[in-house]
C-alpha positions in Angstrom: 110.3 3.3 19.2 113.5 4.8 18.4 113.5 8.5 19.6 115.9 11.2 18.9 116.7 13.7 22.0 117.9 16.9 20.4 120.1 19.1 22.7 121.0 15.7 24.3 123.7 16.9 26.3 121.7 19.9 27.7 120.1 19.9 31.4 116.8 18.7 30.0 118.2 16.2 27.6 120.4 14.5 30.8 117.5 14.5 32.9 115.5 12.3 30.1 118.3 10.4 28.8 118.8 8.6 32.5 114.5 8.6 32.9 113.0 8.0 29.9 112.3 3.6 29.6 110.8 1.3 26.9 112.8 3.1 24.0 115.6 3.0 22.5 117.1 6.6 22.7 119.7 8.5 20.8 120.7 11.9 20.8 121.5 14.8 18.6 123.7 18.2 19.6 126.5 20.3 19.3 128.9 18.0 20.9 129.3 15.0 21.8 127.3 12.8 24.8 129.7 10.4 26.0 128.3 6.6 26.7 124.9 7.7 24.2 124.1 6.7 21.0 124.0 10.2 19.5 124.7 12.7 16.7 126.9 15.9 16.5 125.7 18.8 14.8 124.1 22.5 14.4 120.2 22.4 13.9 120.6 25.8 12.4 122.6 23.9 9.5 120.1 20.8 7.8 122.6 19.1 5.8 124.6 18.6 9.0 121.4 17.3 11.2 119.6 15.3 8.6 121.0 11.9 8.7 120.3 12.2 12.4 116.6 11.3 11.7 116.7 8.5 9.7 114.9 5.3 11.3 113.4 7.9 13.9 110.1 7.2 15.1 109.8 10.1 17.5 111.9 13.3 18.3 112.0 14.9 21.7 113.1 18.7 20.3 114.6 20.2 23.0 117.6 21.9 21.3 117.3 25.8 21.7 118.7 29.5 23.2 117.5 28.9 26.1 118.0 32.1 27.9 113.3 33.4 28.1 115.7 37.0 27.5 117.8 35.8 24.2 118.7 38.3 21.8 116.9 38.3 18.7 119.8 37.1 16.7 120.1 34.6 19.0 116.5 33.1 18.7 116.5 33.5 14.6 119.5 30.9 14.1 118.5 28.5 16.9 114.6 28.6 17.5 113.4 29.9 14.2 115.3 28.1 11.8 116.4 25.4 13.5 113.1 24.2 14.6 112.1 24.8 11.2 115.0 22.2 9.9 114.5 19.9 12.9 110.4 19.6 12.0 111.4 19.4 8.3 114.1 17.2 8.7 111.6 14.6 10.8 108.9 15.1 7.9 111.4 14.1 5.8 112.5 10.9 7.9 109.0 9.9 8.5 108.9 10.7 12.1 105.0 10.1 13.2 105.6 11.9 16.6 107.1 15.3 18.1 107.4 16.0 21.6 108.3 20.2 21.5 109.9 22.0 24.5 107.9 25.3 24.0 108.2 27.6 27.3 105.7 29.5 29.7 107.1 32.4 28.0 104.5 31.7 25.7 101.9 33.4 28.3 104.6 35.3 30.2 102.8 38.2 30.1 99.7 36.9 32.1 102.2 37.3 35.3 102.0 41.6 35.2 97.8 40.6 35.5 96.6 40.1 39.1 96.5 37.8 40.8 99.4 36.0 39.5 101.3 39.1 40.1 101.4 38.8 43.6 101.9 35.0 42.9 105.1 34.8 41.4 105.9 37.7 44.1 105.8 35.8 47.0 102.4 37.8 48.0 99.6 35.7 49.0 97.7 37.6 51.5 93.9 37.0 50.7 94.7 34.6 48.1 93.7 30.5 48.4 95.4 28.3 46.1 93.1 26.9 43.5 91.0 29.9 43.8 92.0 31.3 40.8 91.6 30.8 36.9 94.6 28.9 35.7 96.4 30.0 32.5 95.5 27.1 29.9 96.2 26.1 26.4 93.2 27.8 25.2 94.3 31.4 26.2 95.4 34.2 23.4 99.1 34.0 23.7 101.3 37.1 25.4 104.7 36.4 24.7 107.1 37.9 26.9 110.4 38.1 25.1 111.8 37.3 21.8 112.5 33.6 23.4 108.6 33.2 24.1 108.0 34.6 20.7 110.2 32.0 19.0 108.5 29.3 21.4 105.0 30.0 20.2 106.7 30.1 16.4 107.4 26.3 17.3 103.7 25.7 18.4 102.7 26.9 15.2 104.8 25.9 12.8 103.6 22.2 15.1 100.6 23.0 14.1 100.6 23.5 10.5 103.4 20.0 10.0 100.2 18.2 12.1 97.0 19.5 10.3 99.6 19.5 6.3 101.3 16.5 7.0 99.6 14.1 10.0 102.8 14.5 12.3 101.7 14.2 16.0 102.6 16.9 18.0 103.4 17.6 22.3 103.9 21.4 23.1 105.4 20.9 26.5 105.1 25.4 28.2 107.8 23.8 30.3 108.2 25.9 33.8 111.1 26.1 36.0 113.3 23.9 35.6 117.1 24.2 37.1 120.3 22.0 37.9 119.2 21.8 42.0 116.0 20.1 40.4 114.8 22.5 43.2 112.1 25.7 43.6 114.8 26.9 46.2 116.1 29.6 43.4 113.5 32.7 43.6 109.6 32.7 45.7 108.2 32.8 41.7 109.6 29.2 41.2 107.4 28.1 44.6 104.4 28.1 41.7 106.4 27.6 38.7 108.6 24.8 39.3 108.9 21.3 37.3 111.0 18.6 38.5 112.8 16.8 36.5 111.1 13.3 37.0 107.7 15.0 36.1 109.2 16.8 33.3 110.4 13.2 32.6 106.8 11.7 33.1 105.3 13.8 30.7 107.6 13.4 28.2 107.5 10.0 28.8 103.8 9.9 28.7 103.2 12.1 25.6 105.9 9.8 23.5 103.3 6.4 24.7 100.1 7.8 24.7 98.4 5.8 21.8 96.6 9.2 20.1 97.7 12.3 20.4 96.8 14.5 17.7 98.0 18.3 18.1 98.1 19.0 21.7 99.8 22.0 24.0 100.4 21.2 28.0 102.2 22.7 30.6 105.0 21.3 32.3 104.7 22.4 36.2 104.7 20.1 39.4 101.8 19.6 41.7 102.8 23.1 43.3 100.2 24.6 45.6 100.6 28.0 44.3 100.5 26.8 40.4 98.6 28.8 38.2 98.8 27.0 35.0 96.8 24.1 34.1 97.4 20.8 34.6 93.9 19.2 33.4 94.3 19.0 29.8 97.6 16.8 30.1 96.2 14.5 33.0 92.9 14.0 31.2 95.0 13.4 27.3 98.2 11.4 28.6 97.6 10.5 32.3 100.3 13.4 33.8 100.4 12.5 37.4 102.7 14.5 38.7 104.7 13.3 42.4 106.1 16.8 43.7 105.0 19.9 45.1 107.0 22.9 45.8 105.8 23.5 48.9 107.6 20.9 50.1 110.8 22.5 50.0 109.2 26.1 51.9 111.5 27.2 54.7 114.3 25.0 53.8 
């Protein structure tokens, strides 16, 4: 397939371009990626980003504010409306696939509810790992900014261009993920945390997987103090993922 990257020249959009095999990739952003095959121009604006999406077969979306506390005028311009033209644009093109970069923020509210709480605080006493419900795709959605707000916009607005028009859809809650490619940057991202070449295998996998329908996973590692589900993307697309958090305790 040929498969757009938007926000190609972000931190997310490096990691894939250098991991992400078997495709031939291009990109779309602000400015310029040197050495890639890609695209300049503001999602917020569709005349400027629709000839990006001509003989595209899939689009990763990853172009976004993505601060979890942007201000609303921020997330209007950039989330709302340009995943609006970027979803539109695709329809347009005849993409059959979307892979979406929605957030955790989606359910950051589930983290003032015990006992993830005392999770993300670095308090385990009394707790086992695993011994917990994990927050899946299936729960009501909490929102906890503006940014998680506009995130869950995208899942719906998925949702609709799936079930209206047949376009496959990939709502990746992506967790924590950071330059280092390390949890060493707060005790919340020792159950949060994604690496970048699990982030890249599910990306990966959710762009091969022969059906795919309308489906929302998260993006975490193998932490042992995760509290969001992993099941539903092992069991759809085959996430395996390699690295744990833990790992990395008292480094």
């Amino acid at each position: 397939m040929r498969v757009l990257i938007t926000g190609a020249a972000g931190l997310i959009g490096g990691a894939l371009r250098g991991a992400l095999t078997g495709h031939e990739l291009c990109g779309l952003d602000v400015r310029t990626v040197d050495g890639f095959d890609s695209a300049v121009g503001d999602i917020s604006d569709m005349g400027a980003i629709r000839p990006a999406f001509e003989g595209v077969d899939a689009v990763v979306h990853l172009a976004a504010s993505p601060s979890s506390s942007a201000p609303w005028e921020s997330v209007i311009g950039n989330n709302i409306v340009g995943t609006y033209n970027v979803f539109e644009a695709a329809r347009q093109a005849g993409v059959g696939r979307v892979v979406f970069a929605s957030s955790n923020h989606v359910t950051g509210m589930y983290e003032r509810d015990e006992p993830y709480a005392s999770i993300v605080a670095g308090r385990y006493e009394g707790l086992e790992p695993g011994g917990y419900a994990t927050i899946d795709h299936r729960v009501p959605i909490r929102p906890d900014g503006y940014y998680g707000v506009s995130k869950q916009y995208g899942e719906s607005l998925g949702r609709y261009y799936f079930e209206e028009h047949g376009m496959e859809f990939a709502c990746l809650r992506i967790g924590s993920v950071n330059r280092r490619d390390s949890p060493l940057v707060g005790v919340r991202a020792f159950a949060t945390w994604c690496s970048h070449r699990d982030l890249a295998q599910l990306v990966q996998r959710s762009l091969d997987a022969e059906a795919l329908g309308f489906e929302i996973f998260y993006g975490v590692s193998g932490n042992r103090w995760r509290f969001w589900d992993i099941e539903r993307a092992r069991e759809r697309v085959g996430y395996s993922p390699k690295d744990d958090a833990e790992r990395y305790r008292g480094s």
